[in-house]
N, C-alpha and C positions, 0 to 999 in steps of 0.2 A: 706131234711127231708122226705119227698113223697118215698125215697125207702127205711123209715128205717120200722119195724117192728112194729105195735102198742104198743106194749110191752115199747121197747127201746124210741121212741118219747116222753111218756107216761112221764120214768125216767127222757131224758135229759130235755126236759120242768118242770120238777120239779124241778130239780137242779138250773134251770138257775131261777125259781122266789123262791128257798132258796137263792142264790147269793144275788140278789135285795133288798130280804127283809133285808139280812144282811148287805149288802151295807147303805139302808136304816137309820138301827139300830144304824150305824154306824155314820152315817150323820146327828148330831142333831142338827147340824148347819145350814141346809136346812129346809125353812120354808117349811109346806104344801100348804100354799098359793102360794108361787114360785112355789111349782114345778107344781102347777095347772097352774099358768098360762105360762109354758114354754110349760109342756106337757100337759097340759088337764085332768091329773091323781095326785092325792097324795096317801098320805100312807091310807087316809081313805076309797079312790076308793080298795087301793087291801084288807082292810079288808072287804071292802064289795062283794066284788067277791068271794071272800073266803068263806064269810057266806052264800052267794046265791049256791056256789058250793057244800057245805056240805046239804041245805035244798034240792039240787032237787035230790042227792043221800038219802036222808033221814036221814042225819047224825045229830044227836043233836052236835049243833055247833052254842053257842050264838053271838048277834055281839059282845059284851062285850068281849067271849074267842075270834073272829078274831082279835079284835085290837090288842088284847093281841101277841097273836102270828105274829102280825106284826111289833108292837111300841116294844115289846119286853121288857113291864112292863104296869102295867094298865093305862090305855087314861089318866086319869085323871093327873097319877102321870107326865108321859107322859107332858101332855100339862103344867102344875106348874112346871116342869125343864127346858124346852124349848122352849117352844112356846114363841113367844112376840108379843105385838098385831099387827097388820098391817097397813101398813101406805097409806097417803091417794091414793099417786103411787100405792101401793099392789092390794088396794082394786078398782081402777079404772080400772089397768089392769084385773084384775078379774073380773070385769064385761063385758069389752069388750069380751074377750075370752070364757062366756058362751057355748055360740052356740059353741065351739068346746071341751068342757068339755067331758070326756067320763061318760057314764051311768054306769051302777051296772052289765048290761048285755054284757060291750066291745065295743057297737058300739055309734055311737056320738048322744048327747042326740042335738038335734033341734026340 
């Protein structure tokens, strides 16, 4: 990546988290709880990367429109389709794995 063009970088890292999200979108059988505690990230970490991305260009860019554009119908409808609660496994691995959750800014919240 280092010899490609800012330009080109720019697009293929775009591509590759339209992929994801569609991956994602697509995967509403993965809890967000899991994939927190596999990877440290869910879908609600990239709409909020998203929303942080669009405020520090200045972009009116609600978190309500990231989710949207990441769950790919509104949170709410979102979570009453798929979501199910979490169980007490879920929720213990989830708190172990804290300290390795990522933050809003990419690096690890500790």
């Amino acid at each position: 990546m280092a010899d490609l063009d800012p330009q080109t970088r720019i697009e293929l890292e775009a591509a590759a988290f339209r992929g994801l999200v569609a991956h994602l979108q697509k995967r509403t059988d993965v809890q967000n709880i899991d994939l927190m505690n596999l990877a440290g990230f869910c879908r609600n970490c990239l709409s909020k990367w998203l929303a942080a991305a669009a405020k520090e260009r200045g972009v009116a860019f609600s978190d309500d429109d990231a989710r949207e554009a990441v769950y790919g119908m509104p949170y709410s409808e979102w979570k009453a389709k798929h979501q199910s609660p979490a169980s007490a496994e879920q929720q213990r691995l989830f708190e172990e794995s804290k300290p390795l959750h990522a933050d809003i800014s990419g690096h690890n919240a500790r």
